[in-house]
C-alpha positions as a LaTeX table, in Angstrom:
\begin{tabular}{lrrr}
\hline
Residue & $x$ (\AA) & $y$ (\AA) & $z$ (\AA) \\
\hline
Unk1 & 0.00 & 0.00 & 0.00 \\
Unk2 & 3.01 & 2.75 & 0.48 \\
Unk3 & 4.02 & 1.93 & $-2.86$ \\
Unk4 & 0.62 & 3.23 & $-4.14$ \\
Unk5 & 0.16 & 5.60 & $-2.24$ \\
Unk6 & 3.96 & 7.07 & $-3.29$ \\
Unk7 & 2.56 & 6.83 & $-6.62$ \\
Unk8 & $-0.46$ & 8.71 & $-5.86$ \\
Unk9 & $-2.49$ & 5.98 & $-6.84$ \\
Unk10 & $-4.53$ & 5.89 & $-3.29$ \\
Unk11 & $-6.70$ & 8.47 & $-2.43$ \\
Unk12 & $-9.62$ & 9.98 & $-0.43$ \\
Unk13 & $-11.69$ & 7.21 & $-1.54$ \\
Unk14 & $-9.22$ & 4.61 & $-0.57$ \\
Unk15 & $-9.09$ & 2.72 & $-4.01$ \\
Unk16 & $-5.41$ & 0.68 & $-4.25$ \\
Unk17 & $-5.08$ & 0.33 & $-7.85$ \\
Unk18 & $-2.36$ & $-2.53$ & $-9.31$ \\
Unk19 & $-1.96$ & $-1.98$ & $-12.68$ \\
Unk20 & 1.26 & $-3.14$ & $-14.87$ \\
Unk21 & 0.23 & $-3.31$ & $-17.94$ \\
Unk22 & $-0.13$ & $-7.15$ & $-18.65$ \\
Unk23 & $-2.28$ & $-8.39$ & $-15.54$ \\
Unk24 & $-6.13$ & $-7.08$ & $-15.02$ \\
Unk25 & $-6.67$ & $-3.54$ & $-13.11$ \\
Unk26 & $-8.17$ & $-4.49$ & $-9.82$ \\
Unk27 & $-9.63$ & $-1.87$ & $-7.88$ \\
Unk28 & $-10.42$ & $-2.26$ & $-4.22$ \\
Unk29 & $-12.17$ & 0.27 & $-2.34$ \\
Unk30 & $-12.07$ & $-0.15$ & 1.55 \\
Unk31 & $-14.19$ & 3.21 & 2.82 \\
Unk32 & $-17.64$ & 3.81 & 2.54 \\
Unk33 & $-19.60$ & 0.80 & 0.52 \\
Unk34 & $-16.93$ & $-1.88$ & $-0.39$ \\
Unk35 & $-16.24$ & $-2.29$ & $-4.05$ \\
Unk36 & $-14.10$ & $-4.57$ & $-6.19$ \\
Unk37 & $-13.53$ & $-3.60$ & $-10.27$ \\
Unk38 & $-11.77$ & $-6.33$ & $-12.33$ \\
Unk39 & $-10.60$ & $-4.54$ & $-15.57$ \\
Unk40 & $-13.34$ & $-1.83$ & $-14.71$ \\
Unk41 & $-16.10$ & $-4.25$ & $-14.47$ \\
Unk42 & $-17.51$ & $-4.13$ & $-10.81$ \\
Unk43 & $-17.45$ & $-7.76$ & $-8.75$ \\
Unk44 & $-20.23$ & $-8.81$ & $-6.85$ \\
Unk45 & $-19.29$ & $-10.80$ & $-3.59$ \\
Unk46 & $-20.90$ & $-11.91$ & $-0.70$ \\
Unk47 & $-20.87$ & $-9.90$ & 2.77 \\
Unk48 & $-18.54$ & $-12.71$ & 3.92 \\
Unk49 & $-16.26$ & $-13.10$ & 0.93 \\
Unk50 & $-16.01$ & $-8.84$ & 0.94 \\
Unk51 & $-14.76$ & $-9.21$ & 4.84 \\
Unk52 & $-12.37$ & $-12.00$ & 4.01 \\
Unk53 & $-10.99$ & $-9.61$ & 1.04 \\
Unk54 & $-11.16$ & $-6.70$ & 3.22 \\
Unk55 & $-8.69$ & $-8.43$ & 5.77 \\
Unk56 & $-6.64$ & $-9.95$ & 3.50 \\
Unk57 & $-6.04$ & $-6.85$ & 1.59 \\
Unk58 & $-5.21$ & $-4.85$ & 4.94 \\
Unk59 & $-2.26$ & $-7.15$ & 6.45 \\
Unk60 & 1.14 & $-6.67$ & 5.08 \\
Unk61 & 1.81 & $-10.75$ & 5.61 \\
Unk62 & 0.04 & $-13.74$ & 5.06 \\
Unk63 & $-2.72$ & $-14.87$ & 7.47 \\
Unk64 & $-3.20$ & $-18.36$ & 8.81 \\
Unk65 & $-6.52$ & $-19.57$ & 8.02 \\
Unk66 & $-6.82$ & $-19.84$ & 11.92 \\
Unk67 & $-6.22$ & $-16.70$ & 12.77 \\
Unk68 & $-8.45$ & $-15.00$ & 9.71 \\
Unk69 & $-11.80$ & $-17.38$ & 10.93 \\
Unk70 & $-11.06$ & $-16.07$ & 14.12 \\
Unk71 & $-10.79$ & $-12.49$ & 13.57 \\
Unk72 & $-13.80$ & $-12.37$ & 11.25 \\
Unk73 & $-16.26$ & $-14.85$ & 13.35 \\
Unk74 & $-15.18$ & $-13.70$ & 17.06 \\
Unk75 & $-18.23$ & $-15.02$ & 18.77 \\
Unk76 & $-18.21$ & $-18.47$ & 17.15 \\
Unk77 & $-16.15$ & $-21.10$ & 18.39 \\
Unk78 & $-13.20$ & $-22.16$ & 16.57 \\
Unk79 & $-14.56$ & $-25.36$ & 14.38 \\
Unk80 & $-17.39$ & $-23.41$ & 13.18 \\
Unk81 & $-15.64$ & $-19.95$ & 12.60 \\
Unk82 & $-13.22$ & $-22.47$ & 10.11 \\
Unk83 & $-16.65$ & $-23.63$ & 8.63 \\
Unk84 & $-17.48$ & $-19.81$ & 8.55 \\
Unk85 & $-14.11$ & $-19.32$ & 5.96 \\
Unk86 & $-14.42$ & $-22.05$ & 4.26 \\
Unk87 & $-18.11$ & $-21.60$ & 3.04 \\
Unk88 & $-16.77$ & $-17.40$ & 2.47 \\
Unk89 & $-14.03$ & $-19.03$ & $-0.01$ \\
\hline
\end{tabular}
């Protein structure tokens, strides 16, 4: 994310843009109503699918799966917070 935003490409709305030039433009926008663009083309995703995006997109390392069902599905216990994930995937 600091390399976008060095590159201006993150702003009020909070849209992270990756663009080279040979993958597809993916927009993700974080503040105010969530929203995903492939190539322009707006994503529809579930509530919990947008979350598990959401968090991913926000850490700077990867996640174990543990740790992500548990930080999305606090008041569940573990097995079914995993169920949780796995049915958001």
């Amino acid at each position: 994310m600091e390399y976008l935003a060095e590159r201006g490409q993150i702003g009020s709305t909070a849209t992270s843009v990756l663009d080279d030039g040979n993958e597809p433009r993916i927009e993700l926008s974080l503040l105010g109503a969530f929203g995903l663009h492939i190539d322009r083309r707006p994503i529809d995703l579930p509530g919990a699918a947008q979350r598990v995006l959401a968090f991913l997109a926000l850490e700077d390392r990867p996640v174990r799966r543990e740790r992500l069902a548990a930080s999305l599905w606090t008041d569940f216990p573990e097995e079914r917070a995993g169920a949780n994930l796995r049915a958001a995937l």
